[in-house]
C-alpha positions as CSV (number, residue, x, y, z in Angstrom):
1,X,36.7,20.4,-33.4
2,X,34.8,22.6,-31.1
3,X,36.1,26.4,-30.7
4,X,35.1,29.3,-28.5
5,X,36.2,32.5,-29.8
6,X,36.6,35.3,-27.7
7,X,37.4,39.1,-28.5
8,X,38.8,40.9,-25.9
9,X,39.5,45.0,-26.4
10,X,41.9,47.1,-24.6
11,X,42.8,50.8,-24.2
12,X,44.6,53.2,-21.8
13,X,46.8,50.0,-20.5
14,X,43.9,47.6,-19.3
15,X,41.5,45.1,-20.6
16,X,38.1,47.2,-21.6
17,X,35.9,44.5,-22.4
18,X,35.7,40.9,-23.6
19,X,32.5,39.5,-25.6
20,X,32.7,35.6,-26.5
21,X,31.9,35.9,-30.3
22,X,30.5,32.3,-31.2
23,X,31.2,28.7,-30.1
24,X,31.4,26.8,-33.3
25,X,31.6,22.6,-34.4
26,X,33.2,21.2,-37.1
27,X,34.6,18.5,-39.0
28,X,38.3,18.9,-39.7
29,X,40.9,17.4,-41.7
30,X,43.2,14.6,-40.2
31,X,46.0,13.2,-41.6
32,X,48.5,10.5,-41.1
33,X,52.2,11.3,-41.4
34,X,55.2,9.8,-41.7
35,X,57.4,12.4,-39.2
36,X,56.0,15.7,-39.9
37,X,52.8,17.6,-39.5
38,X,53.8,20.2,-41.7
39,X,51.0,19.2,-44.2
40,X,48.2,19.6,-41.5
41,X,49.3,22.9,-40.3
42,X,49.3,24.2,-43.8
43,X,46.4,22.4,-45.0
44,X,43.8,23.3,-42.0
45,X,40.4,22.9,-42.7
46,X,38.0,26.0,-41.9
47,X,35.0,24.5,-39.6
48,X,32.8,27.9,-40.0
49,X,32.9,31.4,-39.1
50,X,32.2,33.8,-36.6
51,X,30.7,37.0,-36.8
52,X,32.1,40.4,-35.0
53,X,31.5,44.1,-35.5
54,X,33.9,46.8,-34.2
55,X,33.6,50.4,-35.5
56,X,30.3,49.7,-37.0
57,X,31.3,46.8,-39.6
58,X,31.3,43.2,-39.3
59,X,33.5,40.9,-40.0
60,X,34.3,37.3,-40.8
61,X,36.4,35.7,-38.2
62,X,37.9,32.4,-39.8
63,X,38.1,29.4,-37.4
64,X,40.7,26.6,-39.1
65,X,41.9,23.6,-37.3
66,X,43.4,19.9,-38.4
67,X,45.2,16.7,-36.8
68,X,48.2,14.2,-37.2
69,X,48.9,11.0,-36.4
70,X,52.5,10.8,-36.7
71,X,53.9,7.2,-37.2
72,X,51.1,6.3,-34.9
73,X,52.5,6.6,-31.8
74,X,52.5,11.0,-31.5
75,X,49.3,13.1,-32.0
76,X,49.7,16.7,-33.2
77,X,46.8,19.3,-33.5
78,X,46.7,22.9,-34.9
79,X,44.0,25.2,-34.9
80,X,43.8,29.2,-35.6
81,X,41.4,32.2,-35.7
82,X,41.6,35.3,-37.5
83,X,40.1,38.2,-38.5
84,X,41.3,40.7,-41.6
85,X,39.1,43.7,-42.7
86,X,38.5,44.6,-46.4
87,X,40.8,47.6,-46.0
88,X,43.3,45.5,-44.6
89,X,47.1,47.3,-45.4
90,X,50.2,45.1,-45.8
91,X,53.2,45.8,-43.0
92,X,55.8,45.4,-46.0
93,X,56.1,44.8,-49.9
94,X,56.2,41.0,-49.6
95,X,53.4,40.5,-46.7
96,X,50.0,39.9,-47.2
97,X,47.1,42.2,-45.9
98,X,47.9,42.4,-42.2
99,X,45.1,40.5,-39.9
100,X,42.9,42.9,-37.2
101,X,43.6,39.9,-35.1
102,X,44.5,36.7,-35.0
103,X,45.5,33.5,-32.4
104,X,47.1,30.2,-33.3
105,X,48.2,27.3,-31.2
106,X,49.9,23.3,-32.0
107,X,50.2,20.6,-29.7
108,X,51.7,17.2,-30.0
109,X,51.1,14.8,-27.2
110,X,51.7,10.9,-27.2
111,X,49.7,8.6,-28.3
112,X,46.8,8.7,-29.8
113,X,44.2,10.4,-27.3
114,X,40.6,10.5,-27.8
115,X,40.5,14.1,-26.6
116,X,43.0,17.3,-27.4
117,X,41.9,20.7,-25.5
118,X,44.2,23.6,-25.8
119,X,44.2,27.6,-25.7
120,X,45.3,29.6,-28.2
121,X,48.0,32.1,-28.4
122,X,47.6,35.7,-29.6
123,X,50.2,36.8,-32.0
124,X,51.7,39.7,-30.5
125,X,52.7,41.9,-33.7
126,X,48.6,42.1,-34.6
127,X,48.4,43.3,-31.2
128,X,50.7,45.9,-31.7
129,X,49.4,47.0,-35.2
130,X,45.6,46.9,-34.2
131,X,43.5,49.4,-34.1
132,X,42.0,49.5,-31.7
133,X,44.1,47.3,-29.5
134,X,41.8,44.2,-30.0
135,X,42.9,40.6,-30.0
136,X,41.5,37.0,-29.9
137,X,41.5,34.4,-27.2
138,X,39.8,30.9,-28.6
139,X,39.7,27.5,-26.6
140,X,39.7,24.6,-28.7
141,X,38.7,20.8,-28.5
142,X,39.3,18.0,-30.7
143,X,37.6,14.8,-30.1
144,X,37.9,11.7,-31.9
């Protein structure tokens, strides 16, 4: 899997600036299931990590990805980014500490293709609850 990781930082209503963080390479995990890629979304293997620094600190930015064959005639893929500071606060008694930013996508296509390239999607509630208003765009490959 191949990933380019992209911050992108926002105030008064517009896009401020975007940096591309790192493009990173990996091995990741793929499995073979019977009819659902449950087990490869959950158990996504991390291919490195990026570096970023906002407000004078940097940060670990976690790049995870995996694949499915399912019954060997549909291919699924997953990947995600995130970030979470140290100081990181829950948003309620039963969450984990909430991510600075983070992005996820899945596909499933037919077949089994030599090549999977998709974008990932920011999640909109750590856009809400970061500050500053900072998300994370990544493209992803995955290559047989």
């Amino acid at each position: 899997m191949t990933a380019t990781v992209t911050l992108v930082e926002a105030g008064k209503r517009q896009v401020t600036r975007t940096t591309v963080l790192c493009k990173v390479s990996g091995k990741i995990p793929v499995y073979a299931d019977k009819d659902s890629a449950l087990a490869s979304a959950v158990n996504a293997g991390e291919i490195a990590l990026c570096k970023m620094s906002i407000n004078g600190k940097t940060l670990d930015v976690s790049v995870r990805g995996a694949k499915a064959i399912l019954d060997g005639s549909v291919a699924y893929a997953t990947a995600h980014v995130d970030v979470t500071p140290p100081d990181a606060v829950p948003l309620c008694s039963v969450c984990g500490p909430q991510p600075l930013a983070d992005s996820s996508a899945e596909i499933r296509v037919s077949g089994k293709p030599r090549s999977m390239a998709f974008s990932l999607r920011p999640n909109p509630v750590s856009i809400l609850n970061a500050k500053p208003t900072v998300w994370l765009e990544a493209d992803v490959e995955i290559v047989d």
